[in-house]
FIVOFI-150765 format. One record per residue (C-alpha): x, y, z; residue in one letter. Coordinates in steps of 0.2 Angstrom, whole numbers, plus 5000, padded with zeros to 4 digits. Layout:
# residues N
XYZA
...
END
This chain:
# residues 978
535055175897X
535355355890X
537255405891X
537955595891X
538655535873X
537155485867X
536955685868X
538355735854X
537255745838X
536055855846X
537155965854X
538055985835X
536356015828X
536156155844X
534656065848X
535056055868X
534456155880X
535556255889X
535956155903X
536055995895X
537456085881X
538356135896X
538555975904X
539155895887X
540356015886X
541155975903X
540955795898X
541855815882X
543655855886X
543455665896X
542555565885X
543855495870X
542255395862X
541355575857X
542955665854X
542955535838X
541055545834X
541155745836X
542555755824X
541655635810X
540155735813X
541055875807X
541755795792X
540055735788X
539355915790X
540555995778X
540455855764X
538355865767X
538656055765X
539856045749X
538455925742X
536856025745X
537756175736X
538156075722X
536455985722X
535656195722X
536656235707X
536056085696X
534156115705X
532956245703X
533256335719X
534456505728X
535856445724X
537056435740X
538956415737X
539356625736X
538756695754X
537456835750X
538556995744X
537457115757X
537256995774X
538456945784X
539556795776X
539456655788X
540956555783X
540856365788X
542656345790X
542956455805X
541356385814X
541956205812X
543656245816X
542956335832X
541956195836X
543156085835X
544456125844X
544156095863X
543755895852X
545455895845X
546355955856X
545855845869X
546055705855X
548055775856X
547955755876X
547255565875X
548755505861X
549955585862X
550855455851X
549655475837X
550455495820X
550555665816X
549155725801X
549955755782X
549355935780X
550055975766X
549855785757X
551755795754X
552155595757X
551055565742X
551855535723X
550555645715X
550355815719X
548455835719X
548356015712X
548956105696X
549056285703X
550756305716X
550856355733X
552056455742X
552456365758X
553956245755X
552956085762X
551556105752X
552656135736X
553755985731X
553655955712X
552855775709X
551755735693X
549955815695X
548755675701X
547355575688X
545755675692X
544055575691X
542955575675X
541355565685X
540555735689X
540955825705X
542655745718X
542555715734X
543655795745X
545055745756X
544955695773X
545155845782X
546555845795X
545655945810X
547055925823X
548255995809X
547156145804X
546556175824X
548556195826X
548456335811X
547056425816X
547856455835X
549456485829X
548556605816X
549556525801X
548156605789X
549356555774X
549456385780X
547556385783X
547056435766X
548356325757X
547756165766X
545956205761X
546356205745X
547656065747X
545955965753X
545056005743X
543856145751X
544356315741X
542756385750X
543356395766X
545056465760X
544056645760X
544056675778X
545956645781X
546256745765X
545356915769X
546556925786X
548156895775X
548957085769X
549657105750X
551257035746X
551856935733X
551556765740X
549856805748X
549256865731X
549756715722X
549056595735X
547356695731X
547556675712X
547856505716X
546256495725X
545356565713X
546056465698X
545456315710X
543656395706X
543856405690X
543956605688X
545556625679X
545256825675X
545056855693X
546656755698X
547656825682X
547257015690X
548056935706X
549556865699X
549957045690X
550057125707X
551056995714X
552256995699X
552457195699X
553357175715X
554157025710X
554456975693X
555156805695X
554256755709X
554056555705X
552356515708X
551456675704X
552156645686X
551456475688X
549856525692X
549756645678X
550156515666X
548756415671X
547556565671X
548356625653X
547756435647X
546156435654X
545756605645X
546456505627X
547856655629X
548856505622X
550456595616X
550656705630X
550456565642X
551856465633X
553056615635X
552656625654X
552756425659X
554756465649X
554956595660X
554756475673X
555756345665X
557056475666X
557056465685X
557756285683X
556956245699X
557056045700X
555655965692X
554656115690X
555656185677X
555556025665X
553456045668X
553556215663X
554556165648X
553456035644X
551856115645X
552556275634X
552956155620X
551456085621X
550556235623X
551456305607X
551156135595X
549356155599X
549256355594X
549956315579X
549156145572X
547456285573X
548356405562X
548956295551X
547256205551X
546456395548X
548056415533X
547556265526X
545856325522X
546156515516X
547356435502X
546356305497X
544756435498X
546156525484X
546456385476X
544556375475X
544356535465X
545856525455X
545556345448X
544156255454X
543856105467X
545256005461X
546155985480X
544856025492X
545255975511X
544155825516X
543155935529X
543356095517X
541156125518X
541356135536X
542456275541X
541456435541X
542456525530X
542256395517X
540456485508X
541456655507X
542656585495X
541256455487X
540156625481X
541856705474X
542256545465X
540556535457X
540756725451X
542456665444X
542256535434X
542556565418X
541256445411X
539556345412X
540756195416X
541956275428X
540256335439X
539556145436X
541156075445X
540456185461X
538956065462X
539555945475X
540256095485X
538756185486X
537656025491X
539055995504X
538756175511X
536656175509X
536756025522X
537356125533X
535856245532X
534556135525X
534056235511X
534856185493X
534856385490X
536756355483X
536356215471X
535056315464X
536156465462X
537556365455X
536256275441X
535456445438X
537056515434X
537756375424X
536256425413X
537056615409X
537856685394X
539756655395X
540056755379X
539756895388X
539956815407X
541456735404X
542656905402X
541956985418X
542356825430X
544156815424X
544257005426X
543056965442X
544256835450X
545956925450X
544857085459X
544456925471X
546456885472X
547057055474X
548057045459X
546857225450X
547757425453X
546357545458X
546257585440X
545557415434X
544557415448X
543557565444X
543457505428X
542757315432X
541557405442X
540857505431X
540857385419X
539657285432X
538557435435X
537957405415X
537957225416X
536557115421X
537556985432X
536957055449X
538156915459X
539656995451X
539257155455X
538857115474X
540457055476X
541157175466X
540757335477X
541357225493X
542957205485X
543057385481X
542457455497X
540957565489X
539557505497X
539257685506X
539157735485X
538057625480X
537357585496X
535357565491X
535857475474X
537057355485X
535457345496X
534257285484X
535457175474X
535657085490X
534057075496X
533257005480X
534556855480X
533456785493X
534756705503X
535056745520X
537056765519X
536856945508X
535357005521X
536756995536X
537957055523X
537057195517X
536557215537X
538357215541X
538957345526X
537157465531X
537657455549X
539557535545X
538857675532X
537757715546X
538857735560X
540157845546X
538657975543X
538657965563X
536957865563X
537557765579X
536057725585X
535257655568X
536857565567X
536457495582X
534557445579X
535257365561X
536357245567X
535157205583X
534157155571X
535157045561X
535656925576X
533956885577X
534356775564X
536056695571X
536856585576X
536256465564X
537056345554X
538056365538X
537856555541X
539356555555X
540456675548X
539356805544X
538656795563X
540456805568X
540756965558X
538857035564X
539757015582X
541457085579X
540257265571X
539257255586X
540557245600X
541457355592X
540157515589X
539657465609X
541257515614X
541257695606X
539557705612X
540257665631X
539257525633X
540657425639X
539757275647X
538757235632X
540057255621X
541157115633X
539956995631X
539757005614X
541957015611X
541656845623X
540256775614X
541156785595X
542856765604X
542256575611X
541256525594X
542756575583X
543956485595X
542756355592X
542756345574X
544556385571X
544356565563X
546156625568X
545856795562X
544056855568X
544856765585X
545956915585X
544657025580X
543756985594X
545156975606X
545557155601X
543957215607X
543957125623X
545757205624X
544957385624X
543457345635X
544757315649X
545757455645X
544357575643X
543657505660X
545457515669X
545857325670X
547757335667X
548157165670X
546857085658X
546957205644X
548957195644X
548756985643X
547857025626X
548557125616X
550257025623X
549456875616X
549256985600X
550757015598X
551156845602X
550056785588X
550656925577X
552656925575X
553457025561X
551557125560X
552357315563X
550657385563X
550057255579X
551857285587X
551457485585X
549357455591X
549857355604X
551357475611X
550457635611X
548957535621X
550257485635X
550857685635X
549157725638X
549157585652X
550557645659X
549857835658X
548157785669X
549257725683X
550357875681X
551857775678X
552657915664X
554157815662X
553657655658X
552257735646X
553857835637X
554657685633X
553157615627X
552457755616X
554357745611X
554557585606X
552657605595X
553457745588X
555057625584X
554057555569X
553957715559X
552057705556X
551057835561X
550057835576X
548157805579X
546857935585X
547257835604X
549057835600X
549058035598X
547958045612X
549057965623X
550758055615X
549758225620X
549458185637X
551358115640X
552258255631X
551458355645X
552258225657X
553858145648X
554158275634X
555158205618X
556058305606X
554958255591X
553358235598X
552458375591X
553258315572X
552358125577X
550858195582X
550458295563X
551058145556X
549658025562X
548358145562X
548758205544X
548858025538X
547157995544X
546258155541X
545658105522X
544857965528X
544058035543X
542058065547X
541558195553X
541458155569X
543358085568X
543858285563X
543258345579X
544258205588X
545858255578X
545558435581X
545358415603X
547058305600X
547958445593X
547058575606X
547658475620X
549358465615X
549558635610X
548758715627X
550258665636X
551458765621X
550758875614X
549058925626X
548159035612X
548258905599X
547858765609X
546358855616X
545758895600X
545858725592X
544758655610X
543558775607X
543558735587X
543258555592X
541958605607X
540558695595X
541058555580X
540358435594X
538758515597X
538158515580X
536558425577X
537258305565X
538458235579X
537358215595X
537358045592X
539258025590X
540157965605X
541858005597X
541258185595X
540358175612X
542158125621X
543058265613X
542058405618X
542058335637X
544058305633X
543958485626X
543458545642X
544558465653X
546058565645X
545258715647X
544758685663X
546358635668X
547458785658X
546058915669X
546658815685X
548558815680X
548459015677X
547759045697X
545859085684X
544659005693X
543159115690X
543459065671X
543758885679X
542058885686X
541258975672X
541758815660X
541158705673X
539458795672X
539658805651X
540058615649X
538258565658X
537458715650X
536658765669X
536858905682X
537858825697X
537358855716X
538159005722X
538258965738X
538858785745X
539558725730X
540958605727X
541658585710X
542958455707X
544058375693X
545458285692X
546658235675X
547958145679X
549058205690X
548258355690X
546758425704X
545658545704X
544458615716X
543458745723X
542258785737X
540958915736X
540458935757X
538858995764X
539059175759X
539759145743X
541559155749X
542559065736X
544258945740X
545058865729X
546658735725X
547558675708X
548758535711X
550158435700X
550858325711X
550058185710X
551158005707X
549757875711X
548257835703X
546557905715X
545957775729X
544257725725X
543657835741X
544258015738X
544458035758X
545658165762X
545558235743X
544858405749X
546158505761X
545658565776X
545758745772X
544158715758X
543258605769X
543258755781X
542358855769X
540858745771X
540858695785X
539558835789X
538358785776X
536658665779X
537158575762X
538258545749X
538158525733X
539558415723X
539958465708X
541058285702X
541758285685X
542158105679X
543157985685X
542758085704X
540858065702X
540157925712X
541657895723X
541257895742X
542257985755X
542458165744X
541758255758X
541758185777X
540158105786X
539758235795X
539358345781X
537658355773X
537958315755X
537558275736X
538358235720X
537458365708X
537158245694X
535658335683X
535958445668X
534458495666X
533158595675X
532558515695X
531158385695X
529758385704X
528458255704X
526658285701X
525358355714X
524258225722X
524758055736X
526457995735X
526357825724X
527757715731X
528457555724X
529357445732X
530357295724X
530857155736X
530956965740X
531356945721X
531556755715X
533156725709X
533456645692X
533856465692X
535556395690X
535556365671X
534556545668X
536056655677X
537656685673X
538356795688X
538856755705X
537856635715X
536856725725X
535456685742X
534056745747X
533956875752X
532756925772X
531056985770X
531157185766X
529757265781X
529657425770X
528957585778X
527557695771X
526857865773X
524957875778X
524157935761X
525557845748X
524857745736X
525757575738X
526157445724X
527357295730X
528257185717X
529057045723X
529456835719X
529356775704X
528356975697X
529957065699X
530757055684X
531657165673X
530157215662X
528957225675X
529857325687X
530457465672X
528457465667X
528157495687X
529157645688X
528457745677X
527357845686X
527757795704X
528457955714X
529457865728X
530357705725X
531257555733X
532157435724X
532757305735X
533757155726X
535657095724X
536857215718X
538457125705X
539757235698X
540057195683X
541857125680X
542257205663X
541357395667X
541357425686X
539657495684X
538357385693X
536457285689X
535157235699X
534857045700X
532957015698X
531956885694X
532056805676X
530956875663X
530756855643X
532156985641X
533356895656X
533756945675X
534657095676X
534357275678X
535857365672X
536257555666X
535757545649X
534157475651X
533657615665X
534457735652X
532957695640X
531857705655X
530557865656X
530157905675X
528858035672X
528158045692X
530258105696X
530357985707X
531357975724X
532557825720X
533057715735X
534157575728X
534557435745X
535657335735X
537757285736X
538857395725X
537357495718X
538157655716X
539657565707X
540357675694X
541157625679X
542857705675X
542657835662X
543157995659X
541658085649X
540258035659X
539457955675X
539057795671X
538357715685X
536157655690X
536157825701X
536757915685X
535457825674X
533857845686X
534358065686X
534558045666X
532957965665X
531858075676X
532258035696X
532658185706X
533458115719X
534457915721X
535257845738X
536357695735X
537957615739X
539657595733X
540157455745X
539257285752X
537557295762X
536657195776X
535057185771X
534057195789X
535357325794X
535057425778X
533157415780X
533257525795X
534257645790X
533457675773X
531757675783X
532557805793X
532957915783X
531357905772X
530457945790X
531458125790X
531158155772X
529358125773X
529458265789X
529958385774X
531958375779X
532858395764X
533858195757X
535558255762X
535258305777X
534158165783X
535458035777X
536558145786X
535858145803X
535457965800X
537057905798X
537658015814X
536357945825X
536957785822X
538657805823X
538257895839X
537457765844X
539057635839X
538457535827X
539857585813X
539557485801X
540857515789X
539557535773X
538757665783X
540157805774X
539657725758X
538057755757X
537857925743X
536358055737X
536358095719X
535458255714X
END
């Protein structure tokens, strides 16, 4: 006979009709058989729900761990929890003498995390517990009586911490975004997300928890752990014996433990690396007589084999290289070094033999710039080609005999000189201010990496590569490939390129404002580096320049102090930074520091490096000595915008640089005529002269003013700022300005970097635009509107991504006009390629897809689906892009209107789609809803296609719905660029 319990799984599963739920409910709180079955079923669901999303990232398939960034996240654990409670509670009612639930697993012998908590319970030092070899864990039973008791009592700590306690860090999120920011709670998220295997993320957390506590136990903990996952061995030793300093029982003699071991293990790979570079010297100085067993395998190895070969001072000596070089061809499959080796065994050592002795002490060092010169010349007259290859590397002439270098190298027919000579091209380039051709030449060569044998030279390609993308502000491009050469050198042991590489990574996260991570670098460094004066002083003068972005001028004092401590001259940033914090925290010798380091580096420097020097010295002296300082800026201002410099983004910086002083000095003096006038110089355009805002901020220092509708001009200079800028500017305009536009139908935003992009700089009830041209309005051609819209894109497969796990995403219902010209792209069709080739010529377009900031830049990409040249759609590649219809951009995706934080330019997709042709981009700087934003994006398209003007249909738009009470909080997010 059917039974009211018989009912339970069907009324889980919401498959009851409404009566028949209701009468289960009323038979619930009775019945102890389904209060049992109902809390199982739960525990099933979650484990079938933990096993489908691992079962999705190993499938083809939308992977579903990560709620969809632009729906609303539905979070399993508070629907279970809010199922369950009626169950348990009841459970309570039934036995009352049931043994209470272990929560916090705290009777057990082995703790079964690493990372620490902060409530007492769950804290008690034991040894970690054994983890399973197999793939994948399940997790612990989960205690839903415990956790029913936490989530009424709204214990959101507790919460979260027995999540991951069981085992579930997923539905720690929920509990987590209702906790504030303190100390404890920002360690409990690092925690978390160490538990998710994001160690970058949860280092950043850990930072903010130990800026207001510095000895706060388990946030230095966790940032051990998240130092050792990011192989920041060293400075993850030092932290775990700062935690040993504690002596908190038994934590204390882990901490001490795992810093030994963390130490012994950092320096076997240095002495393994050691090992080879003397035995690579040994090599050149007497031949293979003690060669390390797995010598031919280190990547370094075929450096020092070619240098031995020139060397030798003898057919013999070379002969003896025989087994070397066989041992290296295996590792490339081409006997190209035997033959090389016989061939040369076969030369005339009369002649050879004085110019490889002479040729291995240039290789050793052991030569004066005299006997350099002179070896060299010797070389250019001599017909031993290899000699004189290695010859110009050792002497640093390529750029002097750069196509001679070239075709030596090329005609050796081995592909370690094409990436050299690739390599040594690429840097002549980018010192005669070719950047782009750099660029192009070392693409090139990567074509050809990795592959075997030819490691080191790939590594070096990397390091060039990173590098020149970080003066060309292409910061996310140059992160990966820092990451890339960063893990393959950690791979293969190269302790030196790994610090190469570790630098880079180190600037991409200052450059990008990512304080925590770029200080855990160059911290490492100088772990790695003690007794090194010229890393103490890099490293010091890069923490002053931390310090100056968060306006903290008497920490960055003590740092461009302490660099300055060394008694070498400064770098380029260095002086810089000493400019800007003379201005804040003047020291007595500044101005003597400052000639110093630019007159040690001017007879060196490109031309593009002069211009640099010559804004350094304008923007100190504007705030000394005006006339001089204004001179110099504009010295360095038409240096910039010489033809041979348009492709230098060092010159580039300094003329922006240049203008922000000047701007700044008009403000200062009460000029803002002549401030506006340099606003209107810099983009080489006339401004609006009604409704205008221009706005820049340096620092502590703010500048704005209002042009209203009859032209009446307000304005406000400020110095007062202490704090770094929110990332919405709300509040940033006084009243008294906002006034003066009040009266106007529109506003144009004149933004200068880092203010461009942000939302909130005017309020919503204002019709508004950043001004992001600087050049002449676009109009798309005569004829129908042609409209593409991009949507319902297939998402890459598990193994084809490497960004956040992302869903699908609804089905977009986009709206037309009557007489457009449609094209849709959508599945598996919109791909990167494919969508940039559908733009060209389109007039209107939508491109609706998952947004991702990027975690190194803060700019944003689009997630489409994966092509021949990958998945994403990012700044660069838009850049490139050539919108000849100037299309009407409407970009429906998260984050979209992210901008990454630099100072000489908006960097940003609405930024890119102006450069490349669009006259007008709406976007985001927050999370979307999908269907949500499919309404309102339709709406205001509706108005524009009635001939009402973007900014005030997105304006109207926005206040009807608010209006109406749907504030959704993205609504304020949503931006026109112009």
């Amino acid at each position: 006979m059917h039974s009211a319990c018989d009912n339970i799984e069907p009324f889980v599963d919401g498959e009851l009709p409404a009566e028949e739920a209701e009468a289960f409910r009323q038979h619930l709180p009775d019945c102890a058989r389904c209060q049992r079955e109902f809390a199982d079923i739960l525990q099933l669901e979650l484990l079938g729900k933990r096993h489908h999303q691992r079962a999705a990232m190993r499938e083809a398939g939308a992977p579903p761990t990560a709620p969809p960034p632009w729906r609303h996240p539905l979070t399993l654990g508070a629907s279970l929890l809010t199922m369950a409670v009626v169950a348990v509670l009841a459970v309570r009612a039934l036995f009352p003498n049931a043994p209470p639930q272990d929560v916090w697993l705290a009777h057990r012998p082995q703790r079964p995390l690493r990372v620490r908590l902060n409530l007492p319970e769950a804290d008690r030092h034991r040894p970690p517990a054994a983890k399973p070899m197999a793939q994948g864990s399940r997790p612990e039973e989960l205690p839903l009586e415990a956790l029913s008791k936490l989530q009424n009592a709204q214990d959101f700590e507790g919460l979260a911490s027995a999540y991951l306690l069981h085992g579930v860090p997923e539905l720690a999120q929920e509990p987590l975004e209702k906790l504030g920011r303190t100390p404890n709670t920002e360690s409990l998220r690092a925690a978390t997300l160490l538990v998710q295997d994001e160690p970058a993320k949860a280092l950043r957390h850990t930072a903010t928890a130990l800026e207001t506590e510095p000895h706060h136990p388990q946030a230095l903990w966790n940032r051990g752990l998240a130092l050792e996952r990011l192989d920041l061995l060293l400075l993850a030793a030092r932290t775990f014996e700062d935690v040993a300093a504690l002596k908190e029982p038994g934590w204390s003699t882990e901490a001490l433990g795992l810093a030994t071991d963390l130490r012994r293990l950092a320096s076997e790979r240095r002495a393994r690396w050691d090992q080879v570079f003397q035995a690579g010297k040994t090599l050149i100085e007497s031949g293979p007589t003690d060669l390390p067993e797995d010598f031919a395998q280190a990547p370094l190895a075929r450096l020092f084999f070619y240098d031995a070969v020139r060397a030798a001072p003898d057919a013999d000596h070379v002969r003896a290289l025989l087994p070397l070089a066989a041992a290296l061809d295996a590792r490339t499959g081409d006997p190209i070094l035997e033959t090389y080796v016989r061939r040369t065994a076969q030369a005339d050592f009369t002649k050879r033999g004085p110019l490889a002795r002479a040729y291995a002490n240039l290789a050793l060092g052991r030569l004066s710039t005299e006997q350099k010169e002179r070896l060299l010349t010797e070389l250019l007259s001599s017909p031993e080609d290899d000699l004189l290859l290695g010859a110009i590397v050792h002497t640093q002439t390529v750029a002097r005999h750069q196509r001679l270098f070239e075709d030596k190298a090329l005609a050796q027919k081995d592909p370690w000189f094409m990436l050299l000579s690739a390599e040594k091209g690429a840097a002549v380039d980018q010192a005669s201010g070719h950047f782009g051709r750099a660029t192009q030449t070392l693409l090139d060569a990567l074509r050809h990496c990795p592959s075997p044998g030819l490691e080191y030279r790939c590594l070096f390609l990397q390091r060039e590569l990173s590098g020149l993308y970080i003066q060309r502000g292409r910061l996310e491009e140059a992160r990966q490939l820092a990451e890339e050469g960063w893990r393959s050198a950690l791979e293969l042991n190269e302790w030196f390129l790994q610090r190469d590489f570790l630098w880079n990574l180190a600037q991409v996260a200052r450059y990008t404002n990512d304080a925590p991570i770029a200080r855990a670098r160059y911290e490492e460094l100088l772990e790695r580096s003690r007794g090194d004066l010229e890393m103490v002083r890099r490293a010091h003068q890069n923490f002053a320049e931390i310090a100056l972005h968060k306006l903290q001028a008497d920490e960055a004092r003590r740092e461009m102090d302490a660099a300055l401590d060394t008694g070498l001259p400064l770098s380029f940033s260095g002086a810089f930074a000493l400019a800007d914090l003379s201005r804040l925290r003047p020291g007595t010798h500044d101005g003597q520091h400052l000639e110093r380091a630019l007159d040690t580096a001017w007879p060196r420097l490109t031309p593009g490096e002069r211009i640099i020097a010559t804004h350094i010295r304008g923007r100190f002296y504007i705030e000394r000595e005006p006339p001089r300082g204004q001179e110099l800026l504009w010295t360095a201002i038409h240096g910039a915008e010489a033809q041979s410099l348009a492709e230098d983004p060092g010159a580039q910086r300094a003329r922006t640089y240049s203008f922000t002083s000047l701007i700044f000095d008009a403000g200062r003096r009460q000029a803002f005529d002549e401030a506006l006038k340099l606003f209107a110089q810099e983009r080489s355009q006339e401004l609006p002269r009604q409704c205008l805002l221009a706005a820049a901020v340096d620092s502590e220092r703010t500048l704005l003013i209002a042009r209203g509708a009859n032209g009446e001009q307000l304005s406000h200079h400020g110095e007062e700022r202490r704090e770094p800028l929110s990332e919405r500017l709300d509040g940033l305009v006084p009243p008294r300005l906002l006034g003066a536009l009040r009266g106007c139908a529109q506003v144009h935003v004149l933004a200068r970097p880092p203010l461009h992009g942000r939302a909130g700089m005017l309020p919503p009830e204002f019709a508004w635009s950043y001004l992001t041209r600087t050049s002449a309005p676009r109009t798309p051609p005569p004829g129908p509107a042609r409209h593409l819209v991009v949507s319902e894109v297939k998402l890459p497969l598990a193994h084809e991504r490497s960004g956040p796990l992302l869903t699908n995403l609804n089905p977009w219902l986009p709206s037309f006009g009557p007489n457009e010209i449609r094209t849709t792209l959508k599945g598996a069709e919109a791909t990167p390629s494919r969508v940039l080739e559908a733009m060209k010529n389109k007039t209107e377009i939508d491109l609706v897809a998952h947004g991702v900031i990027n975690d190194s830049s803060d700019d944003s990409y689009l997630q489409l689906a994966q092509g021949e040249s990958g998945s994403r759609l990012g700044v660069q590649q838009v850049r490139e892009a050539s919108l000849q219809g100037a299309p009407f951009v409407v970009l429906a995706a998260c984050h979209a209107a992210s901008t990454a934080y630099v100072l000489q330019e908006p960097l940003s997709l609405p930024a890119a789609f102006i450069q490349s042709g669009a006259r007008g981009v709406l976007a985001a700087t927050t999370q979307l809803w999908d269907l949500d934003a499919g309404d309102f994006f339709n709406e205001v398209r509706a108005s524009m296609r009635q001939g009402v003007p973007p900014a005030i249909a997105l304006r109207d738009a926005r206040g009807r719905w608010l209006k109406e009470g749907k504030n959704r909080e993205w609504l304020t997010s949503i931006l026109l660029f112009e």
